[in-house]
N, C-alpha and C positions, 0 to 999 in steps of 0.2 A: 423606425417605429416599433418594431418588434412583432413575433407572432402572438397574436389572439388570445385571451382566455380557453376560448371555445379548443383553437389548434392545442394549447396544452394541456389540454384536457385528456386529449388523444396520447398524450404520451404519458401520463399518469400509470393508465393500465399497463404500460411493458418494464414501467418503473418498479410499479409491484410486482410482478412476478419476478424480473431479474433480482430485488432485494430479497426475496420470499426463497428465490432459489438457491441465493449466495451461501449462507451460513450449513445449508443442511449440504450442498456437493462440496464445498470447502470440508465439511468434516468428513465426508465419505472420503473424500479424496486424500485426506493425511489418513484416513488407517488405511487405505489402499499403499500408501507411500510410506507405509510403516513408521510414522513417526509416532511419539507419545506426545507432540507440541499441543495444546490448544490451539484453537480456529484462531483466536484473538491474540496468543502469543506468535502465531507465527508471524500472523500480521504485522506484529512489532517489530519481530527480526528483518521481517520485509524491509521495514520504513527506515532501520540503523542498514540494514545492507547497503541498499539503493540511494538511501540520505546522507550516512553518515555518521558522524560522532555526534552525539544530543545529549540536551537534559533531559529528564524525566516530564520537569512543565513542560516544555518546547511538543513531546512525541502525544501529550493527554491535547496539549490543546489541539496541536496542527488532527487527533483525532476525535473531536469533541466532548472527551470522555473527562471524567473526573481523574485526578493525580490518584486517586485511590487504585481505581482499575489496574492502570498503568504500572503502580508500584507489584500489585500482585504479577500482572506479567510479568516484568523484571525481575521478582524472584524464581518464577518457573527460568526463567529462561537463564537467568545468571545460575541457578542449579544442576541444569541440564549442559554448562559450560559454554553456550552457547553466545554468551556476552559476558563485556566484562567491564568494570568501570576504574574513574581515576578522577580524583578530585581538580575540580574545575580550576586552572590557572589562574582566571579574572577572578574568582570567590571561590575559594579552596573550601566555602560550608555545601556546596553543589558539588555532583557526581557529572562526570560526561560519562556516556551510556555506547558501546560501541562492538559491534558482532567480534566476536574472534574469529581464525580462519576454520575451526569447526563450525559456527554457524556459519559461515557463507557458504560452507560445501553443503550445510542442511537446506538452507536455504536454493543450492543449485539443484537439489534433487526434488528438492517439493517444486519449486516451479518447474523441470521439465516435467515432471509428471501429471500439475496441470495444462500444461502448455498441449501433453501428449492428447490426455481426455477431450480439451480444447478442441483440438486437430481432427479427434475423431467423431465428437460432437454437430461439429463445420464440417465434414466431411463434403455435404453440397456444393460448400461453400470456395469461390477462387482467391489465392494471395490477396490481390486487390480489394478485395469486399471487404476482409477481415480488416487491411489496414485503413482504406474507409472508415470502416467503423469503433476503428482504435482512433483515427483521428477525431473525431466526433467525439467518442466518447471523453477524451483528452481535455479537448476544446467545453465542452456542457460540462464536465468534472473544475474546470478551473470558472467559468464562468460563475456556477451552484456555490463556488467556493466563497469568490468574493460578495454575491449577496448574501453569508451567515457570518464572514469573518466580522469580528468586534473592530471598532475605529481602530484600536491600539494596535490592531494588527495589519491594518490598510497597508501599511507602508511594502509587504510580503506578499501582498496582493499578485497571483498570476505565480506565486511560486509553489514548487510542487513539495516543499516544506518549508515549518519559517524559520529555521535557520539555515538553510540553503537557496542559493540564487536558483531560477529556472532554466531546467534543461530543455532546448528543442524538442519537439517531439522524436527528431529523427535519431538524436541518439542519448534516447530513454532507453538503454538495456538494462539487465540484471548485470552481478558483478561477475557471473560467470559470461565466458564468448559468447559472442552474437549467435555462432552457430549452433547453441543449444535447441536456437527455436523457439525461444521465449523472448517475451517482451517487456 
């Protein structure tokens, strides 16, 4: 049956505040971490770290943004060396999009750093709570997914990008060790 209008109602308000809160400590947290990335480029590096090799479509759609957007990141971030591209095998007129080993070290020290903030943020908070509510959040994050994805993209449904099959949740890490402490 599903829960209620009225029950998700109740989740609306920590919706907004987690959104409200993302972009402004996401930026604290890269000049804390000394980087010059953008909030949105780092994102990006995120999404080729932990994803993969991509097109340009593939990283704007799986983030609902226009190829505009996405094109500017890839310039920040293809300037900063931190990706690099190479004409698509199957259509040599497409770029595949993919971190070099200097962004995945960029990429290791931004997320332990938020990872760190995390930790001390949670500080109340035991192991178990937080992976609770990594699972949860995991689980509503793919679920949210498939009610906005477009039919054409049904088929990717449940995956945590669409040109990559789905990882378990249990071994969702970053491309640095597990032992970093990030997830």
């Amino acid at each position: 049956m599903g829960p209620t209008p009225e029950t998700c109602s109740e989740l609306l308000r920590p919706l907004r505040a987690l959104m409200g809160l993302k972009q402004t400590a996401v930026q604290i947290l890269n000049q804390q971490a000394r980087t010059d990335l953008p909030y949105a480029a780092s994102g990006l590096l995120g999404e080729l770290v932990h994803c993969g090799e991509s097109r340009a479509s593939e990283l704007a759609a799986h983030r609902f943004v226009d190829a505009s957007v996405v094109s500017r990141q890839v310039s920040q971030l293809e300037s900063a060396g931190l990706i690099t591209r190479r004409a698509d095998p199957q259509d040599r007129r497409v770029s595949l999009l993919r971190a070099t080993e200097e962004g995945e070290q960029a990429l290791v020290r931004i997320e332990r750093h938020r990872a760190e903030w995390l930790s001390h943020a949670l500080s109340d908070w035991d192991d178990s709570r937080v992976r609770d509510l990594a699972e949860l959040l995991d689980t509503a994050a793919a679920d949210l997914r498939r009610a906005v994805l477009p039919e054409h993209l049904a088929a990717h449904e449940g995956t945590s990008h669409p040109a990559q099959p789905q990882v378990p949740a249990d071994d969702r890490r970053p491309a640095a060790s597990s032992q970093e402490g990030t997830r």
